[in-house]
C-alpha positions as CSV (number, residue, x, y, z in Angstrom):
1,X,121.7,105.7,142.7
2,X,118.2,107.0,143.5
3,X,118.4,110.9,143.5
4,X,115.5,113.3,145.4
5,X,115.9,116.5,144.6
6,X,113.4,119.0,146.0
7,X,113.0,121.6,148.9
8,X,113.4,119.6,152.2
9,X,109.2,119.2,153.3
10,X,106.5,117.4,153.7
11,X,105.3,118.5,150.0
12,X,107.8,117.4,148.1
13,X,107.7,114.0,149.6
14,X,110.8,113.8,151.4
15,X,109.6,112.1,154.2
16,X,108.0,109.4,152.1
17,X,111.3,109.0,149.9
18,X,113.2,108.7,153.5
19,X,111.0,105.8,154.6
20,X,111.3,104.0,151.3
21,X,115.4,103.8,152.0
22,X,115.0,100.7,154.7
23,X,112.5,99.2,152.5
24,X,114.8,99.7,149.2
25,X,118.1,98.7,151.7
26,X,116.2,95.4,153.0
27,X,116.1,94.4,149.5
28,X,119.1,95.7,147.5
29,X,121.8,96.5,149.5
30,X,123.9,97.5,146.2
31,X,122.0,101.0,146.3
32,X,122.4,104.6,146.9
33,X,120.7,107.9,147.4
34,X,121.4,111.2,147.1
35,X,119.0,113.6,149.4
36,X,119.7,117.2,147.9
37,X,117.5,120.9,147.7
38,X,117.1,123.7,149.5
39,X,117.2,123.0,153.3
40,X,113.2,123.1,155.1
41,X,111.4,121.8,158.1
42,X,112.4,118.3,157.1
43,X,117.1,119.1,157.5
44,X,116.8,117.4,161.1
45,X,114.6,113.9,159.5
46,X,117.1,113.9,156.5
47,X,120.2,114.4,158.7
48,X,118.9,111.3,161.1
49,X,118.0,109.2,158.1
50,X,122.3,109.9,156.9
51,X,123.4,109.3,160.1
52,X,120.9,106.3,160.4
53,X,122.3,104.6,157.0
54,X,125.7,106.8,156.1
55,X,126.8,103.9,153.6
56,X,124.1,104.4,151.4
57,X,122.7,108.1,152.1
58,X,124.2,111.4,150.6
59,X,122.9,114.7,152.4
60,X,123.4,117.8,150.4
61,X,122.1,121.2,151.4
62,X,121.3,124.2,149.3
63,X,122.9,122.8,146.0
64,X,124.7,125.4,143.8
65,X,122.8,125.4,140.4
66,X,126.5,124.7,138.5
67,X,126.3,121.0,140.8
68,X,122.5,120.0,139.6
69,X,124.0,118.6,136.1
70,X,126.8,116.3,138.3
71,X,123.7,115.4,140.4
72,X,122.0,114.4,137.3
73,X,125.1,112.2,135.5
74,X,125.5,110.5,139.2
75,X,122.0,109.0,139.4
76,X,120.1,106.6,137.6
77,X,117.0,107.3,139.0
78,X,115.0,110.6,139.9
79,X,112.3,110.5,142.3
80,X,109.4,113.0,143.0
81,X,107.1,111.6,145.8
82,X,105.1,115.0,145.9
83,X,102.3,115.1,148.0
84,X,100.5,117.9,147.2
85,X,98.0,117.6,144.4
86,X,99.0,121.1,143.1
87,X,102.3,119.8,142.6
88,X,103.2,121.8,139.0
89,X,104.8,119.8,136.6
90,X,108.4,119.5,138.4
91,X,111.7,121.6,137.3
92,X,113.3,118.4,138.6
93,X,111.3,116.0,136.7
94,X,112.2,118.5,133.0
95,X,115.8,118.2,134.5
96,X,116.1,114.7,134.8
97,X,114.5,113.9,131.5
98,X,117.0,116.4,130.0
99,X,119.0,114.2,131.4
100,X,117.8,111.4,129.9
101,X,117.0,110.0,133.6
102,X,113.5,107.7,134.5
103,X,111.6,108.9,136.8
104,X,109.6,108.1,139.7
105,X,106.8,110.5,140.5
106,X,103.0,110.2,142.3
107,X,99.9,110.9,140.3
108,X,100.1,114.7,141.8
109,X,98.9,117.7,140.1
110,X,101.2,118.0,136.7
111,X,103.2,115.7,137.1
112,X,101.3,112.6,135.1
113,X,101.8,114.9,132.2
114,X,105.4,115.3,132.0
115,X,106.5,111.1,133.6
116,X,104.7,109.0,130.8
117,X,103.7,106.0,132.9
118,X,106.1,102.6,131.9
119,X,107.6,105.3,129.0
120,X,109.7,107.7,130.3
121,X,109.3,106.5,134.1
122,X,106.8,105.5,136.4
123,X,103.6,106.8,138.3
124,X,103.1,105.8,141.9
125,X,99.3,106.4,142.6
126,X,98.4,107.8,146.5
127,X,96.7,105.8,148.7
128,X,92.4,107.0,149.1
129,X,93.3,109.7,151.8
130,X,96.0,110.9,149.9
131,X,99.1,109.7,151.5
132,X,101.8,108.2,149.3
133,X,101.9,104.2,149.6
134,X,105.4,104.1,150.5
135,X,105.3,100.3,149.6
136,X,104.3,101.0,145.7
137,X,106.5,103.4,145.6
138,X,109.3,101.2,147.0
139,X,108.4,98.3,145.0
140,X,108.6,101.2,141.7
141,X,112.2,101.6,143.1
142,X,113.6,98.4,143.4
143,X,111.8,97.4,139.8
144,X,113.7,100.1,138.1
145,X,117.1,99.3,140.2
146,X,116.8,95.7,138.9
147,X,115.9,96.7,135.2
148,X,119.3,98.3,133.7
149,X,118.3,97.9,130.4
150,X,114.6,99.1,130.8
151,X,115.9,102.3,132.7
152,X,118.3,103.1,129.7
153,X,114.9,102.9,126.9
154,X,113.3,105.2,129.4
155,X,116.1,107.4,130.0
156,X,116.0,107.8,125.7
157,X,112.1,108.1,125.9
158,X,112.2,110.7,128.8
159,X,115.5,112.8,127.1
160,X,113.1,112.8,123.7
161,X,110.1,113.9,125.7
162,X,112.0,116.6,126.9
163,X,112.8,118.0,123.6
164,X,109.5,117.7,122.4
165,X,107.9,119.4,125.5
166,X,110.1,121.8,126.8
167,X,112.8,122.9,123.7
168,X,113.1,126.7,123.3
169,X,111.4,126.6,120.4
170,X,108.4,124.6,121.5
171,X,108.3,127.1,124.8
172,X,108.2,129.9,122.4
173,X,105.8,129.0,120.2
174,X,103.4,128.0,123.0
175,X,104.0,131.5,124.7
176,X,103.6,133.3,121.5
177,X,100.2,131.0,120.9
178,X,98.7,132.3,124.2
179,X,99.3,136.2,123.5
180,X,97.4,135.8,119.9
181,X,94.8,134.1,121.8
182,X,94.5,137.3,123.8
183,X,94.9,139.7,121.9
184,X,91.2,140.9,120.4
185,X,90.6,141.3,116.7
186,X,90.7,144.4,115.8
């Protein structure tokens, strides 16, 4: 189960991750996705794209926080085709390693620094004008579906990655490190 979770544009890939579903169907028909976040330009393309393959596609719109962690437990892999290069680090890329999820994410902005490439997921580089290479990234997709095993050591990787980078205490710590940076000697 391949899970997107993002606004519904351009930016946060959706488009690319809909044209990756005939690629990933043509090749594993034992698959599933999950389309959820907040509705955006892109409702009418992901409605099609259900209607198109209703076996394998889920469509969920404006998902109530208290359904993210069933989201989460029902997928085995998160993707996060961003296009934008100032693409932050991902709330749904911390999620799904809290989850102890691999992901699948582009080489935009932040994002390299939370998905360790072949460690806690993998990174899907954009093509010279900047355009995801919906290929690569389908290719990233069926690896992982095939790889049970691998997915499980990244999951582990990804959930200790998360502790390290984002606990409360580590947040706190790094918050309390940048007001003593500021804060002149007197």
């Amino acid at each position: 189960v391949f899970l997107f979770l993002g606004r519904f544009n351009a930016e946060m890939g959706l488009d690319s991750f809909i044209d990756t579903i005939p690629l990933v169907i043509e090749k594993n028909n034992n698959v599933k996705f999950i389309l959820a976040g907040a509705t955006g330009p892109l409702n009418n393309v992901a409605l099609k794209c259900k209607d198109q393959f209703s076996d394998y596609v889920t469509l969920i719109n404006n998902v109530p926080y208290d359904l993210l962690p069933t989201l989460y437990a029902a997928a085995d892999i998160v993707c996060t085709p961003s296009k934008g290069h100032r693409a932050c680090m991902g709330v749904t890329i911390k999620e799904a390693m809290a989850a102890s999820k691999p992901a699948i994410g582009t080489n935009s902005g932040g994002i390299p620094e939370a998905i360790v490439h072949n460690e806690t997921g993998l990174i899907v580089s954009h093509r010279d004008n900047g355009d995801i290479d919906i290929n690569k990234f389908a290719e990233s997709m069926l690896y992982l579906a095939a790889s049970p095993n691998l997915r499980k050591r990244m999951g582990e990787k990804a959930l200790l990655r998360a502790e390290e980078l984002c606990s409360e205490e580590t947040t706190i710590n790094k918050t309390a490190d940048i007001f003593l940076r500021c804060i002149p000697n007197v």
